[in-house]
N, C-alpha and C positions, 0 to 999 in steps of 0.2 A: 260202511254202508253196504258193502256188495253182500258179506256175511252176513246182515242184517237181512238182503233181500232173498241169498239164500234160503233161511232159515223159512222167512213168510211166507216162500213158494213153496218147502215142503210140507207146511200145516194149510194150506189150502187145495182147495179143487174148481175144477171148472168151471161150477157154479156160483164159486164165491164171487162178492163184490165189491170191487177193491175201490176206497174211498182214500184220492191224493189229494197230496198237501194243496195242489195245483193241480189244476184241471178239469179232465171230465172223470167220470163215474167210468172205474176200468174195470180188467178180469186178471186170472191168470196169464192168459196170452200174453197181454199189453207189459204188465209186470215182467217178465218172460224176455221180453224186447226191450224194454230198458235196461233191466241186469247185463243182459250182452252190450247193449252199447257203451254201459258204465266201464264193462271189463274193453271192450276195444279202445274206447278212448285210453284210459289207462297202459294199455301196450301197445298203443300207437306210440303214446307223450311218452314214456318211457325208452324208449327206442332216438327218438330225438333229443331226449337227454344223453344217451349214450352215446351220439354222433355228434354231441356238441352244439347241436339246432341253436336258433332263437328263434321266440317268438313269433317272430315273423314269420319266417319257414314253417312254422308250426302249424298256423294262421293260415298260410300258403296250401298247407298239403290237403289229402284228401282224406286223411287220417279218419274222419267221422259221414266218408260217402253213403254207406249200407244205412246210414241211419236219419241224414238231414231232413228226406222227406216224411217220415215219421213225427221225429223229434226239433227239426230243426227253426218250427213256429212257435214254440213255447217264452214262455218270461221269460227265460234266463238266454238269453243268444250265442250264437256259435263261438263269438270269440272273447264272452266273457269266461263261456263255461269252460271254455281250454286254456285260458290263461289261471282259472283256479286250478285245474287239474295240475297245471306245470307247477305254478306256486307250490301246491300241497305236497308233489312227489318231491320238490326240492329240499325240502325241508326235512 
């Protein structure tokens, strides 16, 4: 997915208008700001895997702060979306 969002931000420009799966009608910026929080959560959960974390802790930390008020009202909620991210990187 991150590669994927790479890619899309380099064939567009500021004027484009980016049509989500969910949500509202975005831009680059918005796109721009998911991609980062895609990659922090990802090297947050990662790091708690390497400390041995559980979910819980996971759940606990602030690992996704830069990004809650943003992102943190959408379908998919704070603690399903980090419990997929652990699942995926487990595996």
């Amino acid at each position: 997915m991150v590669k994927g969002l790479e890619k899309a931000l380099s064939m567009i420009d500021e004027n484009t208008k980016v049509i989500p799966g969910h949500g509202n009608l975005s831009n680059k910026e918005e796109l721009s700001h998911y991609l980062q929080m895609l990659k922090d959560a990802k090297s947050g959960t990662e790091k708690f895997i390497k400390e041995g974390k559980s979910l819980a802790e996971l759940l606990d930390s602030d690992v996704l702060k830069n990004h809650e008020q943003r992102f943190g009202q959408g379908f998919l909620k704070r603690e399903k979306f980090l419990s997929i991210i652990l699942e995926g990187l487990k595996q």
